[in-house]
C-alpha positions in Angstrom: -54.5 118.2 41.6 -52.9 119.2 45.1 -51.8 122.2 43.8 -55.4 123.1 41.9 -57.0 122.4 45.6 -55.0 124.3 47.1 -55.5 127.5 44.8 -59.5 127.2 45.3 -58.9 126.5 49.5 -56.7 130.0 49.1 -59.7 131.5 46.7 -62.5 130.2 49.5 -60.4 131.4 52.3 -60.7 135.3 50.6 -64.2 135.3 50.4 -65.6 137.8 53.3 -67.6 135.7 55.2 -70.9 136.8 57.3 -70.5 139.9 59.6 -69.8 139.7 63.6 -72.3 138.8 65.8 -72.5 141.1 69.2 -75.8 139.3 70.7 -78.1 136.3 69.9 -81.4 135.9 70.1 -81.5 131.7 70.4 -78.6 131.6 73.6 -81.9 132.1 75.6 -83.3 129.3 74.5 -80.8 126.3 75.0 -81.7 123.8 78.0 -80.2 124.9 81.7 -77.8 122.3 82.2 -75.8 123.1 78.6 -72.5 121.9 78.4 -71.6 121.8 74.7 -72.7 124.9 72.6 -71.9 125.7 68.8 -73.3 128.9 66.9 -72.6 128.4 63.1 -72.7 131.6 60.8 -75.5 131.4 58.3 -72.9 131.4 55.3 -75.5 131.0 52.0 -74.2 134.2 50.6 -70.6 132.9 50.7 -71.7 129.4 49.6 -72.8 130.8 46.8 -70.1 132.6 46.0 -67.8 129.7 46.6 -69.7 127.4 43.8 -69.1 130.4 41.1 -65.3 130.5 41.9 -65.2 126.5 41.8 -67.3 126.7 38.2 -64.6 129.7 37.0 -62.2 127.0 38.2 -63.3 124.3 36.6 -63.7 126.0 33.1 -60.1 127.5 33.6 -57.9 124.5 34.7 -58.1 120.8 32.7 -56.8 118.9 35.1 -60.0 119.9 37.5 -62.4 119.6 35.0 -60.9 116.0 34.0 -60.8 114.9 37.6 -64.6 116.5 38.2 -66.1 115.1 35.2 -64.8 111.6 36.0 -67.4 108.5 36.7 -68.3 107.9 40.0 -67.8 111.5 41.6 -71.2 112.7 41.4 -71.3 116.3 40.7 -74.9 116.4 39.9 -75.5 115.2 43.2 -73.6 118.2 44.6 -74.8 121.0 42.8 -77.8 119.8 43.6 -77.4 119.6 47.1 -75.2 122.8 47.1 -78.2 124.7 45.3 -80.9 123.2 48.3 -78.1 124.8 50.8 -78.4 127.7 49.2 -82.3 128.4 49.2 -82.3 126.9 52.9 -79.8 128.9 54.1 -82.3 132.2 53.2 -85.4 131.4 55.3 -82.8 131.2 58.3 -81.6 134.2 60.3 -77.8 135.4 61.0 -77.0 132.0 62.9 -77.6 128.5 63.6 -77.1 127.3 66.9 -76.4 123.5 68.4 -76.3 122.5 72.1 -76.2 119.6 74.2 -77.1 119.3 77.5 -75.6 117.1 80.7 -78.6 115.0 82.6 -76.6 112.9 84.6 -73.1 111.6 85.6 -71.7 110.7 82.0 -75.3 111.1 80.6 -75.5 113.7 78.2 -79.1 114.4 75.8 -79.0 114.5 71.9 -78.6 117.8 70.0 -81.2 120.4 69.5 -80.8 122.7 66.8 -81.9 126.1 66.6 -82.5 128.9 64.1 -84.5 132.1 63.6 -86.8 132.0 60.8 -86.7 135.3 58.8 -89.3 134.5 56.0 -92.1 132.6 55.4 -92.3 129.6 53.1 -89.8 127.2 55.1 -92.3 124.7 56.3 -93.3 124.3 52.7 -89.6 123.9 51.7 -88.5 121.9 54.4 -92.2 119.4 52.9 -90.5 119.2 49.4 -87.5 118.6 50.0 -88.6 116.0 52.9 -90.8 114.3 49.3 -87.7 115.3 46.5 -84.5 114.7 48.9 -83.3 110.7 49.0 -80.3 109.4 51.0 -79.5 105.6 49.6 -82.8 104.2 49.3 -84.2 105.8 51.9 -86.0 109.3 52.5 -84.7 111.8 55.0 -85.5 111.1 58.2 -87.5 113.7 59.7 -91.2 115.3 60.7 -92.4 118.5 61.2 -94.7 118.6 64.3 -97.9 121.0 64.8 -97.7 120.1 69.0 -94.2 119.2 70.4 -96.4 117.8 73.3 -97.0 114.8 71.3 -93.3 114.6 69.6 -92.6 111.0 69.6 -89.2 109.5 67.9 -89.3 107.0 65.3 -86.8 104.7 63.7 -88.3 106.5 59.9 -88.4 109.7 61.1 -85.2 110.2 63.8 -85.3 114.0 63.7 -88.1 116.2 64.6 -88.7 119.8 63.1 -91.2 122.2 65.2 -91.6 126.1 64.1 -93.0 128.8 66.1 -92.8 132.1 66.4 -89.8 133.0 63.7 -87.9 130.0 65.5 -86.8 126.7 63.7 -86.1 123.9 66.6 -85.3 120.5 66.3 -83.9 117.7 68.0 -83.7 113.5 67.4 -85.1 113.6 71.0 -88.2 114.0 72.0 -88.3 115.3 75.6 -85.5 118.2 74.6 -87.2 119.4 71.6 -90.3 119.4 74.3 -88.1 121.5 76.9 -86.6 123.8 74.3 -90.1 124.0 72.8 -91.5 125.4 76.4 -88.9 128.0 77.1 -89.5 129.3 73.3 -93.1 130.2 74.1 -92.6 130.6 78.0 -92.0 134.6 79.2 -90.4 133.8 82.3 -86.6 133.8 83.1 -84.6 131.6 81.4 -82.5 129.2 84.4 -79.4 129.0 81.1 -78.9 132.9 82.0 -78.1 132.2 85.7 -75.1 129.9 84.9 -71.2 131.2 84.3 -71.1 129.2 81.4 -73.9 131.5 80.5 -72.0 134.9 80.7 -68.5 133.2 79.0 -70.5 132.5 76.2 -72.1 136.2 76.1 -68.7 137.3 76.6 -67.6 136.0 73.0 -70.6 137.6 71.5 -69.4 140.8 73.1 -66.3 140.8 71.6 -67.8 139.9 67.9 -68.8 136.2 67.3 -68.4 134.8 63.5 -68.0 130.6 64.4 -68.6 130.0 67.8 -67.8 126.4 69.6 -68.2 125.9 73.8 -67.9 123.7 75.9 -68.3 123.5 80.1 -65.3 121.2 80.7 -66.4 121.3 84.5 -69.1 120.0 84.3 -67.4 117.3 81.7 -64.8 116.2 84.3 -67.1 116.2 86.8 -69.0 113.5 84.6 -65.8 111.8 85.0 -65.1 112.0 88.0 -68.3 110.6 89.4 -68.4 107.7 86.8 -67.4 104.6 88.5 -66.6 103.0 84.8 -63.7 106.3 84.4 -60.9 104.4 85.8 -58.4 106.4 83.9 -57.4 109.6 86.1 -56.9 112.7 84.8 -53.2 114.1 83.0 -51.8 115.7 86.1 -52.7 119.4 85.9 -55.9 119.0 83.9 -58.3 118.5 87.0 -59.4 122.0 87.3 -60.0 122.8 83.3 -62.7 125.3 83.3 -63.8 125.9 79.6 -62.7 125.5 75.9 -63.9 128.0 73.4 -63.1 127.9 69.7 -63.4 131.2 68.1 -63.2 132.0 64.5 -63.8 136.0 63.4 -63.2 137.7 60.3 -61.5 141.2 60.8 -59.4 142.2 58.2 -58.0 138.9 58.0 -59.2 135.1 59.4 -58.1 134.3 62.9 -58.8 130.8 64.6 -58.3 131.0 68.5 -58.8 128.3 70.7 -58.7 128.9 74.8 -58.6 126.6 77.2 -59.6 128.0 81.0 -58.5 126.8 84.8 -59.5 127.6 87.6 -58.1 129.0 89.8 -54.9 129.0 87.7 -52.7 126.5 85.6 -50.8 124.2 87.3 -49.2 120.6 87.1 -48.5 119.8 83.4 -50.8 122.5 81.8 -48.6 124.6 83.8 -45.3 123.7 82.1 -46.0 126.0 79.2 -44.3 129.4 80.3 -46.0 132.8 80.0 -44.8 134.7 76.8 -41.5 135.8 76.1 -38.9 137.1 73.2 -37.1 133.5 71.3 -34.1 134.2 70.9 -33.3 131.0 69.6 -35.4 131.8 66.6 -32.7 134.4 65.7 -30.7 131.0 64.4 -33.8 130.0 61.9 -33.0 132.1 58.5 -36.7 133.2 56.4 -35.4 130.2 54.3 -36.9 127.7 56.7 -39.9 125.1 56.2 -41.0 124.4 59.2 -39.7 126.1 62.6 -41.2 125.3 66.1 -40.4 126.8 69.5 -41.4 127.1 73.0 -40.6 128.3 76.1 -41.0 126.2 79.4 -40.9 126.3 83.0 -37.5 126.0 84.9 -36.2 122.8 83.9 -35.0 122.0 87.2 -38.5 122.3 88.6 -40.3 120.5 85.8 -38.3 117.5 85.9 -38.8 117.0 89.8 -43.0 117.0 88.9 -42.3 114.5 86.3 -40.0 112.5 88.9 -42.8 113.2 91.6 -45.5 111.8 89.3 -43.5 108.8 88.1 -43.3 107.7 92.0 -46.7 108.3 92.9 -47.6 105.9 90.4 -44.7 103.4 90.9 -43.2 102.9 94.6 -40.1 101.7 93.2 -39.2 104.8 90.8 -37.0 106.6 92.7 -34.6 103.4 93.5 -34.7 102.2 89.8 -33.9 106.1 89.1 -30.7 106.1 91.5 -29.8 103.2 89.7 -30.2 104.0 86.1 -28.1 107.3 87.2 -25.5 105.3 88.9 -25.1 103.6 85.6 -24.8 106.6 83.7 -22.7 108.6 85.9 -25.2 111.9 85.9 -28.4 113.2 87.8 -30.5 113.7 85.1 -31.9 116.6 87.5 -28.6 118.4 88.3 -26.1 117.4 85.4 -28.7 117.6 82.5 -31.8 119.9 83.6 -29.9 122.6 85.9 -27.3 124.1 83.4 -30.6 124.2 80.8 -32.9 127.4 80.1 -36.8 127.2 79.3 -36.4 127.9 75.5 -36.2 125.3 72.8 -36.6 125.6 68.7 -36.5 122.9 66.4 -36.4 123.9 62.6 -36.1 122.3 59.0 -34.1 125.2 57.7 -32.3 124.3 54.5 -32.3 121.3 51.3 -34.0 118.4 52.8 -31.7 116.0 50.6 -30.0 114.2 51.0 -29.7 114.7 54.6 -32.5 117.0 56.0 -31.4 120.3 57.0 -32.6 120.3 61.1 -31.5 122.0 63.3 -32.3 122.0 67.6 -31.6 125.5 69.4 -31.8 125.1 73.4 -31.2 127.8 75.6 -28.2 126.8 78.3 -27.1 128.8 81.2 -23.6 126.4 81.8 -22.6 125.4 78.8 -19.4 124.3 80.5 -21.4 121.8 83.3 -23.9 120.6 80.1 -20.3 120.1 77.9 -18.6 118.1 81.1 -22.0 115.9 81.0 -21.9 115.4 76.9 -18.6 113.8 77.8 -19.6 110.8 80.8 -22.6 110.3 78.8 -20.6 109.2 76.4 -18.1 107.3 78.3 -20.7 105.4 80.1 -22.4 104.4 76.5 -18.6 103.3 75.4 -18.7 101.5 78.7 -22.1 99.9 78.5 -23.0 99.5 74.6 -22.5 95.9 72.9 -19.5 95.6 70.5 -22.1 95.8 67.5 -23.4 98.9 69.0 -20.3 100.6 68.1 -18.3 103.0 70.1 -19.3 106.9 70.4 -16.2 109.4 69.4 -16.7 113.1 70.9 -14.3 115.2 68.9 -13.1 119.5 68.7 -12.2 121.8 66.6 -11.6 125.5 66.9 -12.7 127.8 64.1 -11.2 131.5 65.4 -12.7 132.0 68.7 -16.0 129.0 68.1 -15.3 125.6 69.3 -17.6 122.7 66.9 -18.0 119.7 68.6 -18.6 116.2 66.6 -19.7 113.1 67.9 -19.8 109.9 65.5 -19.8 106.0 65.9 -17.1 104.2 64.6 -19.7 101.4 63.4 -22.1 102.8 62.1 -22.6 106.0 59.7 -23.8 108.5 62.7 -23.0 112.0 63.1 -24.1 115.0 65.5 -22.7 118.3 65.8 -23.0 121.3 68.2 -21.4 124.6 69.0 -21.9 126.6 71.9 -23.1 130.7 70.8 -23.6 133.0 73.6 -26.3 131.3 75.8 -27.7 128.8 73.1 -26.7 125.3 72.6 -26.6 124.9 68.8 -27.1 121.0 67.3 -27.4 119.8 63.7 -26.4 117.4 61.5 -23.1 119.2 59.8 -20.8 121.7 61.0 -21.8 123.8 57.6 -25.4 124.1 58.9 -24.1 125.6 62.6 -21.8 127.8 61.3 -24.6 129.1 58.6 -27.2 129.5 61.4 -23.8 131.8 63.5 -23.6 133.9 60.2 -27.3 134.0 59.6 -27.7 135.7 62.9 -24.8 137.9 63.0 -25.9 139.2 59.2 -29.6 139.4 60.8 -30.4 137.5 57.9 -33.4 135.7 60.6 -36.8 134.6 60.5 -38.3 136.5 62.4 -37.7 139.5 60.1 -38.4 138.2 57.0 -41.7 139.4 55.2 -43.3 136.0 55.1 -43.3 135.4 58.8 -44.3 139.4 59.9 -47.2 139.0 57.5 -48.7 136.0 59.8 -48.2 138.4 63.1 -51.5 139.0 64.8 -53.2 142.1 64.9 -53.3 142.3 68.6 -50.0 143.5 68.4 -48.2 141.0 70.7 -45.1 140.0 69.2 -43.9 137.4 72.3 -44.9 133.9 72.4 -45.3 131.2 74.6 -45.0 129.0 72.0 -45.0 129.2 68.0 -45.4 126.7 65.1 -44.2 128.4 61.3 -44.4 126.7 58.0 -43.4 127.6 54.3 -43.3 124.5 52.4 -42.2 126.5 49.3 -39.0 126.8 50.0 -38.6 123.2 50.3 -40.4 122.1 47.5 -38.7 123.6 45.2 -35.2 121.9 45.3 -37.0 118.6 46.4 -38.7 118.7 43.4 -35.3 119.8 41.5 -33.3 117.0 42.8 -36.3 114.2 42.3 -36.9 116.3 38.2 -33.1 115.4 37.7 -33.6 111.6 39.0 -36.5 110.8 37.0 -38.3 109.7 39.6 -41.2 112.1 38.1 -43.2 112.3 35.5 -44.5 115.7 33.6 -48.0 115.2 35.3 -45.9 114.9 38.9 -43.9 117.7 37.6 -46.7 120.2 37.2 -48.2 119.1 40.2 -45.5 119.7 42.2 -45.0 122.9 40.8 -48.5 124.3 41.3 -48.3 122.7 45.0 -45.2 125.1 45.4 -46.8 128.2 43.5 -50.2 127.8 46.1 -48.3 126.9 49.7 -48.7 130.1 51.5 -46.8 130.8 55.0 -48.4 129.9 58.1 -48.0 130.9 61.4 -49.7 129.0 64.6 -48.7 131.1 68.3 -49.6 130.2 71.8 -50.2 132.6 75.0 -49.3 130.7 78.5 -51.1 133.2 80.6 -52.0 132.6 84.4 -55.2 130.9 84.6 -55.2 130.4 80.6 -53.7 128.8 77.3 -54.7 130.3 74.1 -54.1 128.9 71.0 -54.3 131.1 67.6 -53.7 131.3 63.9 -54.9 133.7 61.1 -54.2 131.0 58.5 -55.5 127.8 59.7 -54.2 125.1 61.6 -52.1 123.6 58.9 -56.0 123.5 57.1 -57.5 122.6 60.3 -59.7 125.7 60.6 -63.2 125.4 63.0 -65.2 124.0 60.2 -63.2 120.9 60.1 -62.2 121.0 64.4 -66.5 120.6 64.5 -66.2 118.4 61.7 -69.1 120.4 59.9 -69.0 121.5 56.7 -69.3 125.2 54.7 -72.2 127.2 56.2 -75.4 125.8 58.7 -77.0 123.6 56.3 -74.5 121.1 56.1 -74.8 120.6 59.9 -78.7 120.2 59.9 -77.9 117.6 56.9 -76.1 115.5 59.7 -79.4 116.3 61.7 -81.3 114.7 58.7 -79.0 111.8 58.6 -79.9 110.4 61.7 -77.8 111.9 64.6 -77.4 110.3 67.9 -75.8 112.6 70.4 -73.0 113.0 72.3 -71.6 109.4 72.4 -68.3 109.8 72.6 -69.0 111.9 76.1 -71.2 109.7 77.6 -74.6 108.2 77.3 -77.7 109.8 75.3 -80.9 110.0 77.5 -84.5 110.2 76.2 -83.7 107.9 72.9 
């Protein structure tokens, strides 16, 4: 069943959604004091088309059509609904819009939902389905007003509906569908167009908007700041966020992009993240690898005396427990462990994940001969320190032509690490087989970062250095996981088929960051491990299914603060 959801998320995924947008005609509209702002792509076409590819499904796979067709899933229900979706979706115009507004410190009003009206006939729709449509026992929640003067909010009815002019608004509160209402039919300028947030929305649209999710994080922590009940201070270094936008566009291929602003510039803990650079570490990841991860950083050196620096602004007594702990150990964490590092580290799974996963660490090291001295009265001091049950640490050599493989293991316990030393990388995994592989591997070029799979997931901006990357294939490590367990018994033929159609359907993925100066950006073409903007807004497939959440009584912004005018 994995694997048969997995094929229709990869059939979904290749159906062209709705065209860019490069303007709107609803921004105008949203209140002045906006600090949350969604714009939805009006997506009936592709709903559509994604109900005829999950009925081609269905009549082509068994094991769907079993698991569709049992009790209790109610796939009436959802064609019906899906077919509603469908004729709503074409009385509405290229997008559907959701804002809140702030009103106070930590006081934030309810949702209004816009939408331009590009046919006739949805007032008598929206009446039917308000008479046909039943959720539980109960009737959807809403009314349609004639006079948004005399809107008024009622447990029965928690969501009001006003047309005018080609323009769908509505709102579970009263005094915004009232505000929105005015500026809809008003002809003088708009105070929304006077703000920044204003022109960092417009600023999207400019560069082609397909889903669209904003939010005015200053005027968020300033929310925060001013709320006597927000005892918690901020992470160090997320003071100053500016904005988050959430971009999804549709240009050849799906890419997701998420950015987070400061102002002026990054700094503290958002500024730990280094600007882009080549990985060389990667080069010790073969295309056979799972999962691979790597980052660069900021100078060790300096990002360990911010952490020390926060640590004793927060506890008086940190810097003598400090002296103490590294008295004990015989090192300065500062100058024995951080100094001889670089900023770049990998982690990957690269290899059988039985019986003993194949991981492997790559850290960057300018003194490997310091960082080696270190290894060594680390482990003294744990020989000196540890309990007799804990075991005693053994930190062993050998010399393989001109690389030197260290091993440390405990004589009590079945514990091993291993690390080499290769050029200006320190190398650590759990065998000396998998070190000396990753040497060969690079030497051969047999790497990652050259292999088909990953070059494929390569934006089109043409940036190939990173500030930070996150890679998976599962395939590859299905496939002898589910050799090994086949050869157990552990599974069964139904198990086995799954697990082959899970391999046969798990595509690459590739998930890169951008450290830039006042800036992180965050971006995939292939989801966020299936975590695309639909499910970051926790909306589903097209508009409708957000005004369906509309219709099902929504209450605003709670998590961000208190809803006025309810």
């Amino acid at each position: 069943m994995l694997g048969e959801f997995r094929l229709l998320q990869r059939q979904f995924e290749a159906i062209p959604g709705p065209g860019l947008r490069y303007q709107s005609d609803l921004l105008q509209y949203v209140p002045e004091n906006t600090v949350v702002y969604a714009a939805i792509p009006n997506s009936g076409s592709t709903l559509s088309e994604a109900s005829q590819l999950f009925e081609d499904r269905l009549r082509l796979s068994p094991v769907l059509r079993e698991w569709w067709t049992e009790p209790g899933n109610h796939n009436r229900e959802l064609e019906d609904m899906v077919s509603r979706l469908e004729t709503f979706s074409g009385y509405l115009g290229a997008e559907v819009v959701v804002a809140a507004a702030r009103t106070g410190n930590d006081n934030y009003s309810a949702p209004v939902l816009l939408a331009d009206v590009k046919r006739p006939g949805l007032r008598d729709f929206l009446e039917q389905q308000k008479q046909q449509v039943s959720h539980g026992n109960k009737q959807f929640g809403f009314q349609i007003l004639d006079n948004p003067a005399l809107a008024q909010s009622s447990p029965n009815s928690p969501l009001l509906v006003y047309l005018t002019n080609n323009l769908m608004v509505a709102s579970p509160d009263p005094g915004e569908l009232r505000r929105v209402a005015a500026l809809a039919q008003s002809s003088q300028s708009r105070g929304f167009r006077q703000t920044p947030f204003y022109q960092k929305i417009t600023q999207s649209y400019h560069d082609g908007a397909g889903w669209l999710f904003c939010v005015d994080m200053e005027q968020i922590l300033a929310s925060h700041v001013h709320n006597p009940r927000s005892r918690e201070p901020l992470p160090p270094g997320f003071d100053n966020l500016k904005y988050l936008v959430i971009e999804r566009r549709e240009v050849g291929k799906t890419e997701t992009r998420a950015s987070i602003t400061f102002v002026p510039r990054r700094k503290g803990i958002a500024a730990w993240l280094a600007e882009p650079a080549p990985m060389g570490s990667l080069d010790f990841v073969s295309p056979e690898a799972g999962l691979a991860a790597s980052f660069v950083i900021k100078d060790p050196k300096s990002l360990m005396d911010e952490i020390f620096q926060y640590a004793a602004s927060s506890d008086p007594n940190f810097q003598e427990h400090l002296a103490q702990f590294e008295s004990n150990l015989g090192v300065s964490i500062r100058d024995d462990i951080s100094a001889p590092l670089g900023g770049e580290i990998t982690f990957a799974l690269d290899g059988p994940v039985l019986p003993v996963p194949s991981w492997k660490v790559i850290v960057e090291v300018y003194d490997h001969g310091s960082l080696q001295s270190t290894i060594s009265k680390l482990v003294d001091s744990f020989n000196r320190e540890a309990s007799p049950e804990a075991g005693r640490l053994q930190l062993t050599q050998r010399q393989f032509g001109s690389q030197t493989y260290f091993t440390l293991r405990n004589d009590r316990h079945p514990f091993e690490l291993d690390y080499t030393f290769a050029d200006s990388y320190w190398i650590i995994a759990p065998s000396q087989s998998l070190l000396a592989r990753a040497i060969q591997n690079r030497q051969a070029g047999y790497i990652l970062t050259r292999s088909q799979a990953f070059q494929q997931q390569l934006p089109t901006d043409g940036y190939t250095n990173f500030s930070a990357i996150f890679y998976h294939n599962l395939a590859p490590m299905i496939a002898p996981l589910a050799e090994q367990l086949k050869s157990l018994g552990a599974l069964n033929s139904e198990q086995q088929h799954e697990l082959a159609a899970l391999r046969e359907n798990s595509a690459p993925g590739l998930i890169y960051a951008y450290g830039e100066p006042d800036r992180i950006v965050v971006a995939s073409s292939s989801g966020f491990m299936g975590l695309n903007l639909d499910t970051l807004l926790g909306i589903g497939e097209g508009n409708p299914a957000l005004l369906s959440q509309f219709l099902g009584a929504s209450t605003g912004l709670h998590s961000a603060g208190n809803v006025q005018g309810q």
